[in-house]
C-alpha positions as CSV (number, residue, x, y, z in Angstrom):
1,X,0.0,0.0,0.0
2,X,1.7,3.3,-1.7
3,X,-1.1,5.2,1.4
4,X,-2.0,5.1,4.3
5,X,-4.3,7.1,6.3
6,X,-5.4,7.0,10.0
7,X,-8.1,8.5,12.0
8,X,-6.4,10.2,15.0
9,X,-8.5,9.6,18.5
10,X,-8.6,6.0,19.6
11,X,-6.4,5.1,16.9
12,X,-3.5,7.1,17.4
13,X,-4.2,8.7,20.3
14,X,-5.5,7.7,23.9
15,X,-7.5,10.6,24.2
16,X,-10.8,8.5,25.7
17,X,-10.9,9.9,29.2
18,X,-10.8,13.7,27.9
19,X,-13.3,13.4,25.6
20,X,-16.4,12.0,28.0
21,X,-14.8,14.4,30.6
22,X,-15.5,16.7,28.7
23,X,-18.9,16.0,27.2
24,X,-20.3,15.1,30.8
25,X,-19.2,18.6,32.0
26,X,-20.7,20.2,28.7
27,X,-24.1,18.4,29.5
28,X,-23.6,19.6,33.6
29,X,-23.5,23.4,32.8
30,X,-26.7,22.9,30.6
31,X,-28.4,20.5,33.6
32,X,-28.8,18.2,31.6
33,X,-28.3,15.0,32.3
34,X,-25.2,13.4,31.1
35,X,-24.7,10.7,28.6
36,X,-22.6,7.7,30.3
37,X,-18.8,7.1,28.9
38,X,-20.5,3.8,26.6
39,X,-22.5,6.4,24.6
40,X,-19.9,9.0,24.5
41,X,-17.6,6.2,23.2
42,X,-20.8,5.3,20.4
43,X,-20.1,8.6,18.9
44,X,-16.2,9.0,19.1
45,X,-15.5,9.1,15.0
46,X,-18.3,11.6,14.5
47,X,-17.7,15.7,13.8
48,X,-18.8,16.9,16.9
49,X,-21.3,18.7,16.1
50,X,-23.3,15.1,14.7
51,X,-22.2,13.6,17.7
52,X,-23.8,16.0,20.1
53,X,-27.2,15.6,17.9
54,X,-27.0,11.7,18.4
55,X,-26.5,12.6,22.5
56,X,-29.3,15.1,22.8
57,X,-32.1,14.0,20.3
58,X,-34.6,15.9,22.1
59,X,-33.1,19.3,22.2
60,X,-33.0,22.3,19.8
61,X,-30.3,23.7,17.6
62,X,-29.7,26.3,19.6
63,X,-29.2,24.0,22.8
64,X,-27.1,21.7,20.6
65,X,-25.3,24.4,20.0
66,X,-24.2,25.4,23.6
67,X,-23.6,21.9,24.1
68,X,-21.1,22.0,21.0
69,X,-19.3,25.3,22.7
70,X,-19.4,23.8,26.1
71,X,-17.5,20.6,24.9
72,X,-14.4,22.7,23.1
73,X,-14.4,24.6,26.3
74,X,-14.2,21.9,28.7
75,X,-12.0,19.4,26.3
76,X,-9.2,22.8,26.1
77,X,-9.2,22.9,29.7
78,X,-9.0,19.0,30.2
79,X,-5.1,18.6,29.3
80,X,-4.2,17.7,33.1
81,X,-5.6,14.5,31.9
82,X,-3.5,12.3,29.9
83,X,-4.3,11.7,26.4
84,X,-0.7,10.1,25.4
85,X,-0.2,7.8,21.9
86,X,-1.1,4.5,22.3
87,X,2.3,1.8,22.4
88,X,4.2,1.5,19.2
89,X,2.7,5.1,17.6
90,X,5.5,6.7,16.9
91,X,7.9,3.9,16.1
92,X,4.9,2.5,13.3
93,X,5.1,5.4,11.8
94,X,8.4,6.1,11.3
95,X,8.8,2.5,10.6
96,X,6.2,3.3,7.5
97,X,7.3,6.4,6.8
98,X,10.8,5.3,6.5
99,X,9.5,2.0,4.3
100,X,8.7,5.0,1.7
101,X,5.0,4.9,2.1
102,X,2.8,8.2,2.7
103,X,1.3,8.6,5.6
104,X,-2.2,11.2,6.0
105,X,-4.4,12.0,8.8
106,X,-8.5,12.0,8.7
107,X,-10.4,13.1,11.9
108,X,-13.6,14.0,13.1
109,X,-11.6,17.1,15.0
110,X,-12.0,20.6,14.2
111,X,-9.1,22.0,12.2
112,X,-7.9,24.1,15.3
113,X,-8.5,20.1,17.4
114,X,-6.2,18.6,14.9
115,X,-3.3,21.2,15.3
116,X,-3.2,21.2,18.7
117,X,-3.8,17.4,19.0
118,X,-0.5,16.9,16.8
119,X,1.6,20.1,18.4
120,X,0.6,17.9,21.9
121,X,2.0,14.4,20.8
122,X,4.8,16.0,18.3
123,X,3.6,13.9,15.6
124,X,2.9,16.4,12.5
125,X,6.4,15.7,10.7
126,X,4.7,12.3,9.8
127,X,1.9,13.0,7.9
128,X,2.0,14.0,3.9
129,X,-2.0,15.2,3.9
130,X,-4.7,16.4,6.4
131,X,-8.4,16.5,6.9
132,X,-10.5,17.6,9.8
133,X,-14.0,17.7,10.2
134,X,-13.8,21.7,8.9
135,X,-12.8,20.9,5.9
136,X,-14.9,18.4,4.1
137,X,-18.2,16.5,5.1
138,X,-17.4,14.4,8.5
139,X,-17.0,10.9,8.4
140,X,-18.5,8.2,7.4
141,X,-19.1,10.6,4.4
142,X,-15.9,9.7,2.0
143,X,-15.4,13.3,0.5
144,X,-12.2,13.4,3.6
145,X,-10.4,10.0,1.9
146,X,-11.4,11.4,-2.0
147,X,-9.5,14.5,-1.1
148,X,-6.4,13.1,0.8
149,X,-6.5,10.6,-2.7
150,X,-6.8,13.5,-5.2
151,X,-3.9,15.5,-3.1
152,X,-1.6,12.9,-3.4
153,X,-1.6,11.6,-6.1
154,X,-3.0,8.0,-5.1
155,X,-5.4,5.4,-6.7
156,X,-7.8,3.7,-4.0
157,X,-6.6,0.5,-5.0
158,X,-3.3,1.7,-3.3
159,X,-4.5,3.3,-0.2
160,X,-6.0,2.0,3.2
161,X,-7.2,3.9,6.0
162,X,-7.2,2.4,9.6
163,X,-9.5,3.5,12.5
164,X,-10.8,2.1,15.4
165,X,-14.9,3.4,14.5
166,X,-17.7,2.1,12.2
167,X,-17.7,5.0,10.8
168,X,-13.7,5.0,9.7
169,X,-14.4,1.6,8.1
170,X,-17.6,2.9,6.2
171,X,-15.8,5.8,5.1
172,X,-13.2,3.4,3.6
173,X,-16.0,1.5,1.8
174,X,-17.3,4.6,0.2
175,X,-13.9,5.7,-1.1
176,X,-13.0,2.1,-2.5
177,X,-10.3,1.9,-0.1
178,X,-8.7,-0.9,1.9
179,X,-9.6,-0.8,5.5
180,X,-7.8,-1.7,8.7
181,X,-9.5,-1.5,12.3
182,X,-8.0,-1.2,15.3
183,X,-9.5,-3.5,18.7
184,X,-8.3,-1.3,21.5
185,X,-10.1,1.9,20.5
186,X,-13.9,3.5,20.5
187,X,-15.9,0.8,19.4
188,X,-16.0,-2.8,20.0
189,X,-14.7,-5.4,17.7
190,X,-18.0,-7.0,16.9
191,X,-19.1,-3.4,15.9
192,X,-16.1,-3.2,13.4
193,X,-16.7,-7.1,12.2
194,X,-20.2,-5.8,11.1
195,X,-18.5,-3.3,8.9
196,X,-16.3,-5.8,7.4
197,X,-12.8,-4.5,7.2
198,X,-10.1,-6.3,5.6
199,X,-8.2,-6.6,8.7
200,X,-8.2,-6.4,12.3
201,X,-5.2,-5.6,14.9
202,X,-4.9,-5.5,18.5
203,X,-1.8,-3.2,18.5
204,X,-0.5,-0.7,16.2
205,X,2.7,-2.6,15.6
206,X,1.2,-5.4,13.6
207,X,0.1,-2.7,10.8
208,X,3.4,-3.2,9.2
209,X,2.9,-6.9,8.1
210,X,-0.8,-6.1,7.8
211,X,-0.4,-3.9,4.9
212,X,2.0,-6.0,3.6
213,X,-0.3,-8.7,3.5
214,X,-2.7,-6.6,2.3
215,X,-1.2,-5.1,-0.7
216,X,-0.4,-8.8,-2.0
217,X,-4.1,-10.2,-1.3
218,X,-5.4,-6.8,-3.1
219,X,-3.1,-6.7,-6.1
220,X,-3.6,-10.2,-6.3
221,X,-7.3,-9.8,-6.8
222,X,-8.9,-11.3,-3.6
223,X,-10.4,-9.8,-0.9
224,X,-9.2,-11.1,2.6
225,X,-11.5,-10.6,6.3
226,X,-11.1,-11.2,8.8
227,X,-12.4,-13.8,11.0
């Protein structure tokens, strides 16, 4: 695979903890009542603007709205928590990067999310193309891998993206790209089995041999899932 593209929380980053913090204090100032971390976790992928409509069906734009401003104001003050990279991060992708391959992020941040999500971990210098949740419809829409594609220079057939949400692997689906999830993130691993990826791994350091695997089964004209 000439591409490869990852989501950013829960696949690259541990950010969990900060984001249903966060939420849960957004819903507090409102008194509301707060969604529990499982649904938070439902809706990790999203913009976060979609994911506050799927928390707060009953409420109105404008309270969706507050909810929305209440989030990126609790989330900005929430760095005392920890939201490291997950184990072998950095060395996979240097290990790619070095291997010659190009290496883009797609997130359901904001813009301003994504650049001080990367400025945190110090991971920027890795990635060849970029795509928040500003700049083209949020996921599982595919406009995010079409662009990143188009940018680059890069035929589906030689690209993957790898995410640890549904909506990661229906994105990849839509764009005719390969897809990878990741077990130890957002959602479940019978919720990513629905969405039949081509591949499943439990730590980041088995994408290396993944892709390989990948890019033979792919230019070889089957289709491998996992079990």
């Amino acid at each position: 695979m000439e591409l490869v593209v990852f989501d950013l929380d829960g696949t690259l980053m541990d950010s969990e903890a900060r984001i249903v913090r966060a939420m849960q204090a957004a819903f507090g100032e409102q008194s509301l009542p707060a969604p529990g971390a499982a649904e938070i976790r439902a809706i990790i992928g999203l913009s976060l603007e979609q994911g506050v409509a799927q928390l707060h069906t009953c409420g109105c734009d404008a309270a969706r709205a507050r909810l929305v401003s209440g989030y990126r104001s609790h989330y900005a003050r929430g760095t005392s928590l920890p939201a490291p990279l997950f184990p072998h991060v950095e060395d996979t992708l240097s290990a790619l990067a070095a291997d010659g391959r190009l290496l883009a992020l797609a997130t359901g941040k904001s813009r301003s999310g994504l650049v001080h999500a990367l400025a945190e971990t110090g991971i920027r210098r890795y990635f060849d193309a970029l795509r928040s949740a500003d700049d083209c419809p949020p996921k599982p829409d595919p406009t995010m891998l079409r662009e990143i594609l188009d940018e680059l220079g890069v035929a589906p057939a030689n690209a993957v993206m790898v995410g640890d949400t549904a909506y990661d692997l229906m994105m990849a689906r839509a764009a005719g790209v390969a897809a990878v999830g990741v077990t130890y993130g957002a959602h479940a691993r019978e919720r990513l089995l629905d969405c039949r990826p081509h591949a499943l791994i439990d730590s980041l350091d088995a994408l290396p041999p993944t892709l390989q695997a990948l890019g033979a089964d792919r230019h070889g004209g089957s289709r491998a899932h996992p079990r």
